[in-house]
C-alpha positions in Angstrom: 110.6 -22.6 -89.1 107.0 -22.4 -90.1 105.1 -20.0 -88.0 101.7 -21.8 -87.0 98.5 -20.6 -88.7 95.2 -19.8 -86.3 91.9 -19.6 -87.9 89.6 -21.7 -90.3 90.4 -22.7 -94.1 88.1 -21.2 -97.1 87.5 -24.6 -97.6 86.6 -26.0 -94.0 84.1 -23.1 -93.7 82.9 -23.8 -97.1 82.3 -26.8 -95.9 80.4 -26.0 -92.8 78.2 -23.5 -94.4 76.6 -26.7 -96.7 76.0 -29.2 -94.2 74.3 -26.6 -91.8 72.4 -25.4 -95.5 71.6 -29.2 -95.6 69.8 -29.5 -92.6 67.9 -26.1 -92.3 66.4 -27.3 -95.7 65.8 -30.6 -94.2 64.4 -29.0 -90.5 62.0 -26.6 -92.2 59.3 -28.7 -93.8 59.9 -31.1 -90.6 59.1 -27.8 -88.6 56.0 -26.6 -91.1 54.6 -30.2 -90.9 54.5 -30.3 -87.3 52.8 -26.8 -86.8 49.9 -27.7 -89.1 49.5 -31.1 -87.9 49.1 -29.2 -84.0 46.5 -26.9 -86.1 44.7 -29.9 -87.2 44.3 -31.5 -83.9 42.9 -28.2 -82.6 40.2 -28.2 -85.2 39.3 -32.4 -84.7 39.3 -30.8 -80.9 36.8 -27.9 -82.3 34.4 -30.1 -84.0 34.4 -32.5 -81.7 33.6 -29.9 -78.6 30.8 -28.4 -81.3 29.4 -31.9 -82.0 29.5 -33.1 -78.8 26.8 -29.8 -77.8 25.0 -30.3 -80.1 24.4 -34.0 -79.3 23.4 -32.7 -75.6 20.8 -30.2 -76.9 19.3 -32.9 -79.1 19.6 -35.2 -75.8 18.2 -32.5 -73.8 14.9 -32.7 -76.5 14.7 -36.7 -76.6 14.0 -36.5 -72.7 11.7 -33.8 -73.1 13.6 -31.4 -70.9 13.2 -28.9 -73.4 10.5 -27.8 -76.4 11.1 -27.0 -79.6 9.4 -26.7 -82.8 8.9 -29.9 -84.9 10.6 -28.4 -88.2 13.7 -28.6 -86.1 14.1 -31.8 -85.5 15.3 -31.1 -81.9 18.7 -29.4 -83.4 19.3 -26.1 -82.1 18.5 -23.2 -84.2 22.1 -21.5 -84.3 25.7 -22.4 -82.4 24.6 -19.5 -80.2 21.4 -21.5 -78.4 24.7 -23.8 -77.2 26.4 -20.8 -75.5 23.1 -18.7 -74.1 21.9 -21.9 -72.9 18.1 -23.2 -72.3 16.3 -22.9 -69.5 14.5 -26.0 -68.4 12.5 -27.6 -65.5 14.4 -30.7 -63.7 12.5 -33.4 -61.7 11.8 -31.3 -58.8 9.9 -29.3 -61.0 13.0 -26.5 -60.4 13.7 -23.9 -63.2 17.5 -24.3 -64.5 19.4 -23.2 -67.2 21.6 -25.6 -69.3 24.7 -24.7 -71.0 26.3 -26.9 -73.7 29.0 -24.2 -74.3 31.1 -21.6 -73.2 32.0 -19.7 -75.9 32.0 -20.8 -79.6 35.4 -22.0 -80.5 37.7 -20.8 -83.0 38.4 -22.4 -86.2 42.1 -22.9 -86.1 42.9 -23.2 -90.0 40.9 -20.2 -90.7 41.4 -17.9 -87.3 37.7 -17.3 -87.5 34.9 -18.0 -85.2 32.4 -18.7 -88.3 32.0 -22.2 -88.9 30.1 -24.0 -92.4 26.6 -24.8 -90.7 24.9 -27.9 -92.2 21.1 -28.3 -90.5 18.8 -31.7 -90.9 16.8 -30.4 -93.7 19.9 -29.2 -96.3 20.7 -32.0 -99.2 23.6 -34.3 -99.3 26.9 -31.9 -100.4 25.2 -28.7 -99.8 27.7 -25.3 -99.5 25.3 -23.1 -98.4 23.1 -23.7 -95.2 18.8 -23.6 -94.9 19.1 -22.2 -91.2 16.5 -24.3 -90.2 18.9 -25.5 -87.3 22.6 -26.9 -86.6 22.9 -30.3 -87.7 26.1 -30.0 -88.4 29.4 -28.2 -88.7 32.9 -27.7 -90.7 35.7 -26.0 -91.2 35.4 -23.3 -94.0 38.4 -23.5 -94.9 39.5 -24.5 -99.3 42.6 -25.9 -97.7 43.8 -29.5 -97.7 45.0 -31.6 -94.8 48.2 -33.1 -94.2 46.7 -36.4 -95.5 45.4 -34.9 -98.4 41.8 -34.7 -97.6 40.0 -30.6 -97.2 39.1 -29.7 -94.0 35.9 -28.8 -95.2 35.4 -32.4 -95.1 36.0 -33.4 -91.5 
């Protein structure tokens, strides 16, 4: 009588061992595309927050709240203006201070709070910013986007 064998075959383990191969190789560019495309919605969350202060500082000038220089155009000189605040008189002729920001926000592609400034005065597809004042802002990051654009470019 045969005696009954416990225990896997070479070939049943073989066998295992490639079809769990076949889906770690499958489940790690699934995993890689899903941890940059959370990066990339912070930054469209970081621009967007930036953008959006800046906007209310130039609001701020439009309804002469505030006064600034002519050469500025009503931008902001630097990102920090946003986080200092302005101070500012409202209707009942009350002194108050305005802030746009908090704190700067990191840039989540390059872990660093600098950003690429662009200001009103700097020509179309300029790298390097005048420092008039904050028109604009990007990533600084060479890297390109799930969808194949840079980040530079957003």
């Amino acid at each position: 009588m045969l005696a009954r064998r416990r225990g896997f075959t070479l070939i049943e383990v073989l066998t295992v061992t490639v079809i769990i191969t076949v889906l770690a190789a499958a489940a790690i560019p699934l995993a890689h595309n899903a941890f940059q495309r959370g990066k990339e919605i912070e930054l469209r969350r970081a621009l967007r927050m930036l953008r959006t202060a800046i906007d209310e500082y130039k609001k701020f000038v439009e309804e002469y709240k505030i006064e600034v220089e002519e050469d500025t155009y009503g931008y902001p000189e630097k990102l920090d203006v946003l986080v200092a605040g302005i101070e500012y008189k409202d209707r009942k002729n009350k002194n108050r201070v305005a802030k746009f920001l908090r704190r700067i926000p990191r840039d989540p592609i390059t872990g660093s709070d600098q950003w690429g400034l662009r200001s009103y005065q700097d020509k179309l597809g300029a790298l390097h910013w005048g420092g008039q004042n904050v028109w604009d802002v990007y990533s600084n990051s060479d890297k390109k986007a799930l969808d194949g654009t840079s980040y530079r470019d957003w």
